[in-house]
PQR file with spaces between the fields and no chain letter, atoms N, CA, C, O and H, PARSE charges and radii, in Angstrom:
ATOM       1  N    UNK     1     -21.064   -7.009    1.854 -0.4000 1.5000
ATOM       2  CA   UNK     1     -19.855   -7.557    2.416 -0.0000 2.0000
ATOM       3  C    UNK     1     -18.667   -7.337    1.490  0.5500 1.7000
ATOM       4  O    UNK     1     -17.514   -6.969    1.715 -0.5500 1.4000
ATOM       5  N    UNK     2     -19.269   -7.654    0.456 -0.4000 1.5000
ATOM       6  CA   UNK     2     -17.819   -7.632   -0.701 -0.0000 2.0000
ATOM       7  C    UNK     2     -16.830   -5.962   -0.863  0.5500 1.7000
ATOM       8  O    UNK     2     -15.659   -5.622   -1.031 -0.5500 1.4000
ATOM       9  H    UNK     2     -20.206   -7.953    0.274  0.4000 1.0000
ATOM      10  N    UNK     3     -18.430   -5.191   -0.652 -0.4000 1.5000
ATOM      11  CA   UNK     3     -18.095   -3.547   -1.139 -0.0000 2.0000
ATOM      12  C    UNK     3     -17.350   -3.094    0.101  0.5500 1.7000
ATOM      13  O    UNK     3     -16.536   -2.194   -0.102 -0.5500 1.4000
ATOM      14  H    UNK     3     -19.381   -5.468   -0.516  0.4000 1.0000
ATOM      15  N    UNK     4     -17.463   -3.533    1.333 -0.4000 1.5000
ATOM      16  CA   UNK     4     -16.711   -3.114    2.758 -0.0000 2.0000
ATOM      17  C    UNK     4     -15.280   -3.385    2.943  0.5500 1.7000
ATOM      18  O    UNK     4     -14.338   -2.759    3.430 -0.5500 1.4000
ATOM      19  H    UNK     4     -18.124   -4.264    1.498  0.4000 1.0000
ATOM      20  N    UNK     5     -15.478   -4.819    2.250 -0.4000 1.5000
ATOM      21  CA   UNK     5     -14.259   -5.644    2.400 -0.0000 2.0000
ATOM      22  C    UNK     5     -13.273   -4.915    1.383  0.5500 1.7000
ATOM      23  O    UNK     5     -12.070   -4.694    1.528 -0.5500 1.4000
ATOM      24  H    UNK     5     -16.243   -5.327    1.855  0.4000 1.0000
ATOM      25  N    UNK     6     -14.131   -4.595    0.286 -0.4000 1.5000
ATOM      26  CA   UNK     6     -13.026   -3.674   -1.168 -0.0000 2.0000
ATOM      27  C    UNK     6     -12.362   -2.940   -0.629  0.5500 1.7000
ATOM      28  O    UNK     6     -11.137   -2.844   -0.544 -0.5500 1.4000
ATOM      29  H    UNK     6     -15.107   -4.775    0.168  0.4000 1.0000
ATOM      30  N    UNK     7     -13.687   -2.018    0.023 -0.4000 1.5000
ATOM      31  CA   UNK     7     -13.002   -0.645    0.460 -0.0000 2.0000
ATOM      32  C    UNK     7     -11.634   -0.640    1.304  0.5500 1.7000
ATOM      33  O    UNK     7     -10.626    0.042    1.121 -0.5500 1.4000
ATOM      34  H    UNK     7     -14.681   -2.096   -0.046  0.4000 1.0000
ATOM      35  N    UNK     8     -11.911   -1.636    2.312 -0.4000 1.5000
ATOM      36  CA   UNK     8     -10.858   -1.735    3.139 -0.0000 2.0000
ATOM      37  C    UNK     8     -10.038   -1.718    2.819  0.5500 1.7000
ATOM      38  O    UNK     8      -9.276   -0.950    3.405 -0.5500 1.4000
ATOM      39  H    UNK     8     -12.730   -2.190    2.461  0.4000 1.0000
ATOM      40  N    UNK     9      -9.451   -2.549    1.599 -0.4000 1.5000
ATOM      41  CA   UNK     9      -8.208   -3.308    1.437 -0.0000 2.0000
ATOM      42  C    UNK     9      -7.693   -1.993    0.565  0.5500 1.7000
ATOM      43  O    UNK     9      -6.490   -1.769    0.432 -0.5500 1.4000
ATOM      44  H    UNK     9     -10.070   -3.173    1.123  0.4000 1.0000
ATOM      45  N    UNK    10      -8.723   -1.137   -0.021 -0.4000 1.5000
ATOM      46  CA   UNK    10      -8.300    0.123   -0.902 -0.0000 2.0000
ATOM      47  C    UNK    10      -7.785    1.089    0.074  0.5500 1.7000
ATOM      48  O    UNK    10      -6.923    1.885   -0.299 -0.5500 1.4000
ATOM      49  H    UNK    10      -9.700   -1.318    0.087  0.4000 1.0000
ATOM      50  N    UNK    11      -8.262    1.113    1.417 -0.4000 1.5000
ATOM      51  CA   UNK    11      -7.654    1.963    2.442 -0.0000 2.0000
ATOM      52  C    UNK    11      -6.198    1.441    3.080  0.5500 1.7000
ATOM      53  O    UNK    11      -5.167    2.101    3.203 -0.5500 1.4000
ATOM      54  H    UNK    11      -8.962    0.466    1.720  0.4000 1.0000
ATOM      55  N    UNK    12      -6.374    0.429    3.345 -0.4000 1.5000
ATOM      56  CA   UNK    12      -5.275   -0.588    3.615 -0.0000 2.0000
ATOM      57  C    UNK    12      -4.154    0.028    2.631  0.5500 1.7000
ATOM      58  O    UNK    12      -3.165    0.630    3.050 -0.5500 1.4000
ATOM      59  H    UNK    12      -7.212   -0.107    3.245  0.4000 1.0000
ATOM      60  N    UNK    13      -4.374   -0.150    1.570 -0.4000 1.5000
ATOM      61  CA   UNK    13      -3.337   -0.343    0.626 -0.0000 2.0000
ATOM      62  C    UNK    13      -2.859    1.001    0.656  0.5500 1.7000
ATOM      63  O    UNK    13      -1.673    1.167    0.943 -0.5500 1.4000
ATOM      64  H    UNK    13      -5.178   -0.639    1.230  0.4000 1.0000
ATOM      65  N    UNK    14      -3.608    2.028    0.398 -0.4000 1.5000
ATOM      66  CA   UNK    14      -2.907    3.460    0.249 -0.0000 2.0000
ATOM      67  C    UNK    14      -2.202    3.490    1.620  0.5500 1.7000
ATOM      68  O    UNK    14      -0.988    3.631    1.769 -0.5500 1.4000
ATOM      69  H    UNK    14      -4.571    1.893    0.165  0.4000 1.0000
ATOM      70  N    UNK    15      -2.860    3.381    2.332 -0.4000 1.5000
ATOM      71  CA   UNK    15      -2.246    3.595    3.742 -0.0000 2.0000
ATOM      72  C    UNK    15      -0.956    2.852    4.354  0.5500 1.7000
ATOM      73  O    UNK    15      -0.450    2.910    5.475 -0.5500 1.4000
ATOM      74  H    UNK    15      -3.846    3.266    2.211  0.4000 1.0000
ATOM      75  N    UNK    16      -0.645    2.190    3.287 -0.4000 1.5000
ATOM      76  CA   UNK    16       0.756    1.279    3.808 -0.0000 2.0000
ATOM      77  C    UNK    16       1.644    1.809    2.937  0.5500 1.7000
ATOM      78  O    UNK    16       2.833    1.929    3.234 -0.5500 1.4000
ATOM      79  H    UNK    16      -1.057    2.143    2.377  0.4000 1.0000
ATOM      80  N    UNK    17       1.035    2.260    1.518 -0.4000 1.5000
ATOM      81  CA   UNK    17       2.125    3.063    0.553 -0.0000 2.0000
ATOM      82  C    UNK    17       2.352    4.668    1.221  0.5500 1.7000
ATOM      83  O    UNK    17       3.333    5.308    0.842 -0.5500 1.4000
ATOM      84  H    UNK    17       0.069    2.162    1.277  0.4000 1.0000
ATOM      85  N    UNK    18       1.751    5.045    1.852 -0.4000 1.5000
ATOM      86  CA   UNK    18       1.785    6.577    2.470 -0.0000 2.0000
ATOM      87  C    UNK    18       2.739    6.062    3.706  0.5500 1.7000
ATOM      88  O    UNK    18       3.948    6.293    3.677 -0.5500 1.4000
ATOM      89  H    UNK    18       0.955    4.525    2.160  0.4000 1.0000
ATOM      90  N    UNK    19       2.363    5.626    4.372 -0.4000 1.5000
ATOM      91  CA   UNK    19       3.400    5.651    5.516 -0.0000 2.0000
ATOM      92  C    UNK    19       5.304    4.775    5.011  0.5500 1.7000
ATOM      93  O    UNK    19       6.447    5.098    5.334 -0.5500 1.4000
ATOM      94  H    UNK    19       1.381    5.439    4.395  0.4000 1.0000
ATOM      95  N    UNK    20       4.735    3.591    4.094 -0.4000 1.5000
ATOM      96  CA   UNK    20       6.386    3.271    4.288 -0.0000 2.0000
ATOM      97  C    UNK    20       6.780    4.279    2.842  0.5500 1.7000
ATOM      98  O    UNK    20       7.744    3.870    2.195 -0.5500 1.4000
ATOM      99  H    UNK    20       3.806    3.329    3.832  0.4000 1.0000
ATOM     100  N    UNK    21       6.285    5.184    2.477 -0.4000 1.5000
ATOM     101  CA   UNK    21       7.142    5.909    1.547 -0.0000 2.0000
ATOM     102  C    UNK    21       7.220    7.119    2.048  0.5500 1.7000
ATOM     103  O    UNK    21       8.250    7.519    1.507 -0.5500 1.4000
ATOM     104  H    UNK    21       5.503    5.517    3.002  0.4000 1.0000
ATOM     105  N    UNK    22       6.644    8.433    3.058 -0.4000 1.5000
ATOM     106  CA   UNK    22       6.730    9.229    4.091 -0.0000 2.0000
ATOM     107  C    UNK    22       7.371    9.316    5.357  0.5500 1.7000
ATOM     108  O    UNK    22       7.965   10.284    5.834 -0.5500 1.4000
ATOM     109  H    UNK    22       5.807    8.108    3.498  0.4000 1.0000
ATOM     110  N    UNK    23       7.133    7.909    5.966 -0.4000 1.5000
ATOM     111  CA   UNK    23       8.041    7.778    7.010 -0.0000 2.0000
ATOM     112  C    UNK    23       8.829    6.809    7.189  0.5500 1.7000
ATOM     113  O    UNK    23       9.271    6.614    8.322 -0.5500 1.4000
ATOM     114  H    UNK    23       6.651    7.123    5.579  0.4000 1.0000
ATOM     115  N    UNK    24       9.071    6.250    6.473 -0.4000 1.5000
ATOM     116  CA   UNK    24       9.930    5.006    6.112 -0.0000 2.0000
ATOM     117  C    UNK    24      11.370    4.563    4.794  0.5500 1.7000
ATOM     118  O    UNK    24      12.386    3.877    4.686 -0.5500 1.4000
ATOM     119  H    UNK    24       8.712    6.408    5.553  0.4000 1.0000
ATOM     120  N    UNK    25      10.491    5.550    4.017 -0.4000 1.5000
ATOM     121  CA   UNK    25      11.638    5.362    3.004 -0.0000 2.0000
ATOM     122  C    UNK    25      12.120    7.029    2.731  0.5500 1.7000
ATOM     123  O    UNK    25      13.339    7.191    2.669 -0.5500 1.4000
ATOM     124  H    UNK    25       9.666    6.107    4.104  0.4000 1.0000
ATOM     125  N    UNK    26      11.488    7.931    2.610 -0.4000 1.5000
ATOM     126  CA   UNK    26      11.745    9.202    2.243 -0.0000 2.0000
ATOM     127  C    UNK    26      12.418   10.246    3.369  0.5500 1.7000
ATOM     128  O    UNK    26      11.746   10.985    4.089 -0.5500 1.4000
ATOM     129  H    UNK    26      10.498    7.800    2.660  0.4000 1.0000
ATOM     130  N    UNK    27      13.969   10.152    3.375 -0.4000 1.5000
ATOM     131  CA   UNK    27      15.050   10.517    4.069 -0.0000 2.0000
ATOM     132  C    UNK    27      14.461   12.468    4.329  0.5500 1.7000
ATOM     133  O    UNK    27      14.056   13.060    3.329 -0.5500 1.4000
ATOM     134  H    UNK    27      14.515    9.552    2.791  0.4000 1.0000
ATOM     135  N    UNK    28      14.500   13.204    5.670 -0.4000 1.5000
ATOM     136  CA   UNK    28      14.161   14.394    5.356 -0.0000 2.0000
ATOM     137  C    UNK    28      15.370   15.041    5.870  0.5500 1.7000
ATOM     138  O    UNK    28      16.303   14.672    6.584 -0.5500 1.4000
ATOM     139  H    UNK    28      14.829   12.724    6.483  0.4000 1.0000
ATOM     140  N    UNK    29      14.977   16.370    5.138 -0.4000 1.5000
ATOM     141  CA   UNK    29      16.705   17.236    5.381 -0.0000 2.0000
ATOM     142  C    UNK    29      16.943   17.886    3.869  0.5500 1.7000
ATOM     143  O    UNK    29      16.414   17.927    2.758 -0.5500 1.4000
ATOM     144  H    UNK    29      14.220   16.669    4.557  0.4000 1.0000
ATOM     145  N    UNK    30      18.202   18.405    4.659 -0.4000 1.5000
ATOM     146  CA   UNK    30      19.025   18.718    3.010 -0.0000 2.0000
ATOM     147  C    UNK    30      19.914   17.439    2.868  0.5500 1.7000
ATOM     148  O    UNK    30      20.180   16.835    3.907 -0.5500 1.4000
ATOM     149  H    UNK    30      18.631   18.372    5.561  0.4000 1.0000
ATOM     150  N    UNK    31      20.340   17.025    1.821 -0.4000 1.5000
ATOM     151  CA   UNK    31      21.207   15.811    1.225 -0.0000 2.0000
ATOM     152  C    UNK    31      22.326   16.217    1.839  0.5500 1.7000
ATOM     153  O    UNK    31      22.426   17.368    2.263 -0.5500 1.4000
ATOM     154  H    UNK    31      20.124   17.516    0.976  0.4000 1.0000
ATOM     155  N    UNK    32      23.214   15.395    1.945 -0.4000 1.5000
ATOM     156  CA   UNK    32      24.963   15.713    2.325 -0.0000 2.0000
ATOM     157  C    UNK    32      25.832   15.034    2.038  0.5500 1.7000
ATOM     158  O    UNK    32      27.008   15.372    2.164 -0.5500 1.4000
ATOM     159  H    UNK    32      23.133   14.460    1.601  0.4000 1.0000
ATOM     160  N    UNK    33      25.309   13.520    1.425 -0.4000 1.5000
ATOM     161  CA   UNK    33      25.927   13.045    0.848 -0.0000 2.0000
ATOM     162  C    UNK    33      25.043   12.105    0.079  0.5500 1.7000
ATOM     163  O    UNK    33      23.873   11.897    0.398 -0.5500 1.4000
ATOM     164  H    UNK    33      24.353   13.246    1.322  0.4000 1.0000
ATOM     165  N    UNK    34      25.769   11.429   -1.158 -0.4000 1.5000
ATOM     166  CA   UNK    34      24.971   10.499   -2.048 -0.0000 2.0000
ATOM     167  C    UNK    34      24.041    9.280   -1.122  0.5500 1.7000
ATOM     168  O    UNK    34      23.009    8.710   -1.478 -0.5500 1.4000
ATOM     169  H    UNK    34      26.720   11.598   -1.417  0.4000 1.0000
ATOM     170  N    UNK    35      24.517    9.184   -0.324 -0.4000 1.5000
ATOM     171  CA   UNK    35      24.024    7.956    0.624 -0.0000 2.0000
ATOM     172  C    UNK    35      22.329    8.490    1.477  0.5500 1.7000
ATOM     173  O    UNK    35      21.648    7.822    2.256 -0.5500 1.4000
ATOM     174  H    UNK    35      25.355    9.647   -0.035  0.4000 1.0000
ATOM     175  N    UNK    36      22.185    9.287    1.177 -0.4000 1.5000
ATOM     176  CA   UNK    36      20.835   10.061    1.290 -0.0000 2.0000
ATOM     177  C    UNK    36      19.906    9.583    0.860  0.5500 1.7000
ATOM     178  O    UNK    36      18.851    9.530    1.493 -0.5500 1.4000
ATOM     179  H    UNK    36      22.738    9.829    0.545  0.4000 1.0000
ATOM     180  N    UNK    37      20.031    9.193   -0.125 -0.4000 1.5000
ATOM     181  CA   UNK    37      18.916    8.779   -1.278 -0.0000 2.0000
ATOM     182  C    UNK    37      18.965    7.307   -0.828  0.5500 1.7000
ATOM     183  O    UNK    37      18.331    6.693   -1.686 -0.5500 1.4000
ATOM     184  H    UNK    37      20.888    9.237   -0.639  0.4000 1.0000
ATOM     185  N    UNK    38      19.344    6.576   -0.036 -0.4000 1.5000
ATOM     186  CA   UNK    38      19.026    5.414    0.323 -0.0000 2.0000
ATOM     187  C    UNK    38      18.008    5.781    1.440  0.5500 1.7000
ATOM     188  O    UNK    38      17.952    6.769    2.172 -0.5500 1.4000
ATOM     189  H    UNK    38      19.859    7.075    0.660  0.4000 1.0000
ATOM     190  N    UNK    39      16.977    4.334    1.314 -0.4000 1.5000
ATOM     191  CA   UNK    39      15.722    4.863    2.590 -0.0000 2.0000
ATOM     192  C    UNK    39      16.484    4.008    3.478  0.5500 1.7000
ATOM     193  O    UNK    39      17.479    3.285    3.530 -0.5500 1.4000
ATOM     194  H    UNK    39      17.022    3.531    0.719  0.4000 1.0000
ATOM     195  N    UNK    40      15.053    4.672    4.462 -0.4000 1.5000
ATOM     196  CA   UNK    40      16.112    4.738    6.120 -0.0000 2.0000
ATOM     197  C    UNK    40      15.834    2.920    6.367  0.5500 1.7000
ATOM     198  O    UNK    40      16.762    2.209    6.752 -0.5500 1.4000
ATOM     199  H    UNK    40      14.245    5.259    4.419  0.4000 1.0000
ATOM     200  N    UNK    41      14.873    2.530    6.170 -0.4000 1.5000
ATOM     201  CA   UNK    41      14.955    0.735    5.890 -0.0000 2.0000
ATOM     202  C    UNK    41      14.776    0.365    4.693  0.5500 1.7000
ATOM     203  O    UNK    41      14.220    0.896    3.731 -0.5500 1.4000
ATOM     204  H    UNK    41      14.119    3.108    5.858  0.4000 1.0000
ATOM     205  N    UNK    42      15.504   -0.967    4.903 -0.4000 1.5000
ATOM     206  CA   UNK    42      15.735   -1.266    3.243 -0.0000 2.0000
ATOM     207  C    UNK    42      14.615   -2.628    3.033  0.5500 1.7000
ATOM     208  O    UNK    42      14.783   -3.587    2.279 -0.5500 1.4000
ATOM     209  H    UNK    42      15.956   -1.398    5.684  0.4000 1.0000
ATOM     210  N    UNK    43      13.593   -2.403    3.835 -0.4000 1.5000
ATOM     211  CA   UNK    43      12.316   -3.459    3.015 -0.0000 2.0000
ATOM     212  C    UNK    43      10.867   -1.970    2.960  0.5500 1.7000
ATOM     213  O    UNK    43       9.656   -2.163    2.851 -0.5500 1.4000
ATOM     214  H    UNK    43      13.457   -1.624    4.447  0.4000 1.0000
ATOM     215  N    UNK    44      11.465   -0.840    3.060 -0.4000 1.5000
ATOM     216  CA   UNK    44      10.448    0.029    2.549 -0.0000 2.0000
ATOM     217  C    UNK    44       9.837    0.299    1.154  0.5500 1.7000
ATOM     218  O    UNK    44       8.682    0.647    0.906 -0.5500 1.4000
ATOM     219  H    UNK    44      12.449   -0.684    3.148  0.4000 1.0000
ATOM     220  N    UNK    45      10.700    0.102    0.428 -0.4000 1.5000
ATOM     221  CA   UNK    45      10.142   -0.135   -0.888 -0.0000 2.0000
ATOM     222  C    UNK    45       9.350   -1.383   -0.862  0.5500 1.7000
ATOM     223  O    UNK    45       8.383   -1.289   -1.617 -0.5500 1.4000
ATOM     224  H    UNK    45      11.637   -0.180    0.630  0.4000 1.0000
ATOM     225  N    UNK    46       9.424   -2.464   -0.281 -0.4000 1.5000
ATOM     226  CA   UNK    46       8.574   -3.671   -0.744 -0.0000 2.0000
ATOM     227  C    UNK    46       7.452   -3.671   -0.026  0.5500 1.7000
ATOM     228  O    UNK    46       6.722   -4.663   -0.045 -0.5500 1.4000
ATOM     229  H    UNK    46      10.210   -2.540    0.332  0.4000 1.0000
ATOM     230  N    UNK    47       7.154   -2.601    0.689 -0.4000 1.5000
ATOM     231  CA   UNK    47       6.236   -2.198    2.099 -0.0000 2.0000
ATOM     232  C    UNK    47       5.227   -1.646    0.922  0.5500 1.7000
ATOM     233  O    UNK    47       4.010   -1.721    1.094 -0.5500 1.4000
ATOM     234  H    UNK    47       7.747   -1.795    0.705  0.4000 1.0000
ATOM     235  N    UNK    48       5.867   -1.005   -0.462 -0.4000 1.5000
ATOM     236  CA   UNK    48       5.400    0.165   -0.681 -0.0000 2.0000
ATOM     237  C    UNK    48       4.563   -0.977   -1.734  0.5500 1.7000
ATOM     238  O    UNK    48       3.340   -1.059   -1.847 -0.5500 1.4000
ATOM     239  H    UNK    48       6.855   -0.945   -0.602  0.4000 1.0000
ATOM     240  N    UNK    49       5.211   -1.502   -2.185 -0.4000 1.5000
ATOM     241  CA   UNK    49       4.955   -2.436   -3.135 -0.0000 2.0000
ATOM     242  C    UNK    49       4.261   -3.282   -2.857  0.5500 1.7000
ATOM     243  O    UNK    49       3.855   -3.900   -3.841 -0.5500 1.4000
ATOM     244  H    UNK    49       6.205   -1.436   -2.093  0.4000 1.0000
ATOM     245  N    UNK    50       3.685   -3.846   -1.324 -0.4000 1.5000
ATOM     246  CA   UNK    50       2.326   -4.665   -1.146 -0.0000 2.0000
ATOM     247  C    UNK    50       1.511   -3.562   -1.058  0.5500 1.7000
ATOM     248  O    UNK    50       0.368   -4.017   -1.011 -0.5500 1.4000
ATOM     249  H    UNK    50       4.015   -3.344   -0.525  0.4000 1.0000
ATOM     250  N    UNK    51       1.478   -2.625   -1.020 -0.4000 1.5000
ATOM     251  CA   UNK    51       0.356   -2.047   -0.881 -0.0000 2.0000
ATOM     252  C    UNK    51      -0.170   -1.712   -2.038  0.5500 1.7000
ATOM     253  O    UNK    51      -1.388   -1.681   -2.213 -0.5500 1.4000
ATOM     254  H    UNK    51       2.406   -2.255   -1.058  0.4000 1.0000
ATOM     255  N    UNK    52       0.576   -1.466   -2.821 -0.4000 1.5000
ATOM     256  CA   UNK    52      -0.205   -1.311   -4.726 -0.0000 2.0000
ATOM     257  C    UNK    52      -0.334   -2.222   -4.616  0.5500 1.7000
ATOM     258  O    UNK    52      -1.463   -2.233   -5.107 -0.5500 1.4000
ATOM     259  H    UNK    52       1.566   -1.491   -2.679  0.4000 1.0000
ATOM     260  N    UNK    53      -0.069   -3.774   -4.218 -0.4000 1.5000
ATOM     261  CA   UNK    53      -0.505   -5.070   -4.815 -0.0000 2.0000
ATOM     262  C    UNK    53      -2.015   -5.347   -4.206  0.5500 1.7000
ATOM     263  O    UNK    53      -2.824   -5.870   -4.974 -0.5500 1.4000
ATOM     264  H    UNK    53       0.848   -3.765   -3.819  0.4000 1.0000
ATOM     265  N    UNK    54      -2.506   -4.967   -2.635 -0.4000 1.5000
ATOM     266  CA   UNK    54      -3.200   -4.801   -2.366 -0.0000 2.0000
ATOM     267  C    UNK    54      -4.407   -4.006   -2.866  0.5500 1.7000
ATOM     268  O    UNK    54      -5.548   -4.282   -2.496 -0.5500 1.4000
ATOM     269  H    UNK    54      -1.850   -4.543   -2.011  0.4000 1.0000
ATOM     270  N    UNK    55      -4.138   -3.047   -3.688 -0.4000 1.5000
ATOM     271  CA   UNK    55      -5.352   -1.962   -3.997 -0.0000 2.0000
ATOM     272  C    UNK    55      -5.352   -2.625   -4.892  0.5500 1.7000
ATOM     273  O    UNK    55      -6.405   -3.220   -4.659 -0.5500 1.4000
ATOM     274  H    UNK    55      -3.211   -2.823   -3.989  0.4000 1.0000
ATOM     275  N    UNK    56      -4.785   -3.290   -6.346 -0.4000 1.5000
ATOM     276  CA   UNK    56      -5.031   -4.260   -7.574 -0.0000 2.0000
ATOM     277  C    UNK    56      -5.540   -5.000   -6.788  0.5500 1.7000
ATOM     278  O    UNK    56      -6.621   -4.415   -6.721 -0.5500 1.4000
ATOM     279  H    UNK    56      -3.930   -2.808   -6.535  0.4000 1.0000
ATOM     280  N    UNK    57      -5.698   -6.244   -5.791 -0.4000 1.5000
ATOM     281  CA   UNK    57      -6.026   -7.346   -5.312 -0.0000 2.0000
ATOM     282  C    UNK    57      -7.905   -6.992   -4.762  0.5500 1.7000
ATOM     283  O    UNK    57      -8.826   -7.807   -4.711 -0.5500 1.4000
ATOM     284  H    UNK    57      -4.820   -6.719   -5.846  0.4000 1.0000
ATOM     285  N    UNK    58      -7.927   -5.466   -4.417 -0.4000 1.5000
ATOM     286  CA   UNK    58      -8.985   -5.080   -3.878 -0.0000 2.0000
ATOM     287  C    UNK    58     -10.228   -5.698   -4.963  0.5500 1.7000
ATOM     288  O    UNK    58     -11.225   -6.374   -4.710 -0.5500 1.4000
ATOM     289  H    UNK    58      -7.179   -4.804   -4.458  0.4000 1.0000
ATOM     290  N    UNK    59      -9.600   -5.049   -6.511 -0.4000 1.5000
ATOM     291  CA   UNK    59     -10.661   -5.047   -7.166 -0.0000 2.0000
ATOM     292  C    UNK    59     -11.285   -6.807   -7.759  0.5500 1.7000
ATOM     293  O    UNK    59     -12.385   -7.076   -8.242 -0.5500 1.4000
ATOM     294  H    UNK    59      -8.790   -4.500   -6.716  0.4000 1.0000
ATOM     295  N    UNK    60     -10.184   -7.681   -7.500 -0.4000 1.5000
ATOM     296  CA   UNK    60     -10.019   -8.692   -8.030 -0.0000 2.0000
ATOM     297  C    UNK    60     -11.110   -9.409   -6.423  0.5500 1.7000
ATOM     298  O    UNK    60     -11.827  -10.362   -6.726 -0.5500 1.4000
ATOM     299  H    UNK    60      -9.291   -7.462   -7.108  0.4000 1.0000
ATOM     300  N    UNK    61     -11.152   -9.115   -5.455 -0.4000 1.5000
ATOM     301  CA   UNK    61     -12.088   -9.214   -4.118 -0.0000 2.0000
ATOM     302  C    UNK    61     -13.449   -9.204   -4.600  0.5500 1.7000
ATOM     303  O    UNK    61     -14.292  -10.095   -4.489 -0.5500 1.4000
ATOM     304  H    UNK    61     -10.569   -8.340   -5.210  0.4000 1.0000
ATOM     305  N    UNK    62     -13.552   -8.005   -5.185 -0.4000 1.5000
ATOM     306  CA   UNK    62     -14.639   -7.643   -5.279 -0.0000 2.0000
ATOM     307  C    UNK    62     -15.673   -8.197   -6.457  0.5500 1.7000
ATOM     308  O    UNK    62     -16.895   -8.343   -6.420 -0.5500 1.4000
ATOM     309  H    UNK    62     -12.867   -7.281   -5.275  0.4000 1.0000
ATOM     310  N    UNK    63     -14.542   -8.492   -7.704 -0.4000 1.5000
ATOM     311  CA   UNK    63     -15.210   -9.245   -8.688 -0.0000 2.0000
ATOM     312  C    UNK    63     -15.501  -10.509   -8.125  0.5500 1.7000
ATOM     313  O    UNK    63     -16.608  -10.982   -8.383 -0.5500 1.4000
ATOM     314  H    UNK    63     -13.550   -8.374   -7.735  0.4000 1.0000
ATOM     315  N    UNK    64     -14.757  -11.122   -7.435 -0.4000 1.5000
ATOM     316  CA   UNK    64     -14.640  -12.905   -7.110 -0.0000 2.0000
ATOM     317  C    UNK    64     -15.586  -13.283   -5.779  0.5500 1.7000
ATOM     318  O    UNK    64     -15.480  -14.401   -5.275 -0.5500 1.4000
ATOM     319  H    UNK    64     -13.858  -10.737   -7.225  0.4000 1.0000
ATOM     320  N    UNK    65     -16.268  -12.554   -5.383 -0.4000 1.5000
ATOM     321  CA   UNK    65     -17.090  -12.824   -3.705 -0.0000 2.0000
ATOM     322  C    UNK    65     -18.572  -12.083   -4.212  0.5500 1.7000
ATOM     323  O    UNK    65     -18.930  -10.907   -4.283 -0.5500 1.4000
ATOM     324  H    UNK    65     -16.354  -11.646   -5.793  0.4000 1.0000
ATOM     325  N    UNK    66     -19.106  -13.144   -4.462 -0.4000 1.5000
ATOM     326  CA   UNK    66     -20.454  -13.077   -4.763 -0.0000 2.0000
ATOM     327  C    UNK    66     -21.052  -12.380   -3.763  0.5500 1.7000
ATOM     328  O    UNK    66     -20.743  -12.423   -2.572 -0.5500 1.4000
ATOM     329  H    UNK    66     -18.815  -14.099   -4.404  0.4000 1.0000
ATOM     330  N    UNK    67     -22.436  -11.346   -4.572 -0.4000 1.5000
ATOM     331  CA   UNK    67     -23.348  -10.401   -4.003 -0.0000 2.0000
ATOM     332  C    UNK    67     -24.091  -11.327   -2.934  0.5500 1.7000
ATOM     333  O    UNK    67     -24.405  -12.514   -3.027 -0.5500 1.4000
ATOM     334  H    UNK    67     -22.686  -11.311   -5.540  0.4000 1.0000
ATOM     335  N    UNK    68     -24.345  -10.070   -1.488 -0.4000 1.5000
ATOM     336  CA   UNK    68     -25.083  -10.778   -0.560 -0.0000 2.0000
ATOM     337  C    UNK    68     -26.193  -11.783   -0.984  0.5500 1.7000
ATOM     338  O    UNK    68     -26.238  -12.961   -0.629 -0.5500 1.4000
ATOM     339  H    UNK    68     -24.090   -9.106   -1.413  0.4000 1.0000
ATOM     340  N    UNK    69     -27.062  -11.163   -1.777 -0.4000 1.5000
ATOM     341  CA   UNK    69     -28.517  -11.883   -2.149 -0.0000 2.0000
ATOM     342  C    UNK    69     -28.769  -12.914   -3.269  0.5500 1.7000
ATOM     343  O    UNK    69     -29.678  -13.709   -3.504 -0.5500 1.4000
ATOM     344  H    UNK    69     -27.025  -10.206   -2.066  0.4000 1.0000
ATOM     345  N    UNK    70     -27.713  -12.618   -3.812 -0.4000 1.5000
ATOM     346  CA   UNK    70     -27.493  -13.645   -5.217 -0.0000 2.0000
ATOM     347  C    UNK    70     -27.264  -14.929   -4.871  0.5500 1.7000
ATOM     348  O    UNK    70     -26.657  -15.051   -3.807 -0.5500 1.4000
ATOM     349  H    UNK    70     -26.974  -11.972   -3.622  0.4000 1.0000
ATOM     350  N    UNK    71     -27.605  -16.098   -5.528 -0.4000 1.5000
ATOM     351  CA   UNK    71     -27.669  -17.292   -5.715 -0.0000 2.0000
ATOM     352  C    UNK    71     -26.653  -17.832   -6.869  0.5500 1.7000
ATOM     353  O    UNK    71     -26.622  -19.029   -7.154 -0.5500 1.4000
ATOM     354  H    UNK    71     -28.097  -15.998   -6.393  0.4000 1.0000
């Protein structure tokens, strides 16, 4: 249970940093003006930022939720 649940949250997590930093924060084109470099929403960075908090949180899951068979 614990190792499924890890995994998840390790998929989870990349997968929320790939999309809000690909399609969410990372403007495509040529630049045209300085205002480019702003992402296209402005809670994409913190999108990006639960999701590393999530893949750290994965491993902290996995230490803290005792093995199926163990007592």
């Amino acid at each position: 249970m614990r190792t499924t649940l890890a995994i998840l949250m390790v998929i989870t997590g990349f997968a929320l940093q790939a999309v809000s930093y690909f399609l969410l924060a990372a403007p495509w084109g040529i630049p045209t003006s300085p205002a480019f470099s702003n992402p296209r929403l402005l809670f994409a960075p913190g999108l990006f930022i639960l999701g590393v908090v999530i893949v750290f949180l994965a491993a902290v899951v996995y230490e803290l939720l005792p093995e199926r068979g163990s007592q």
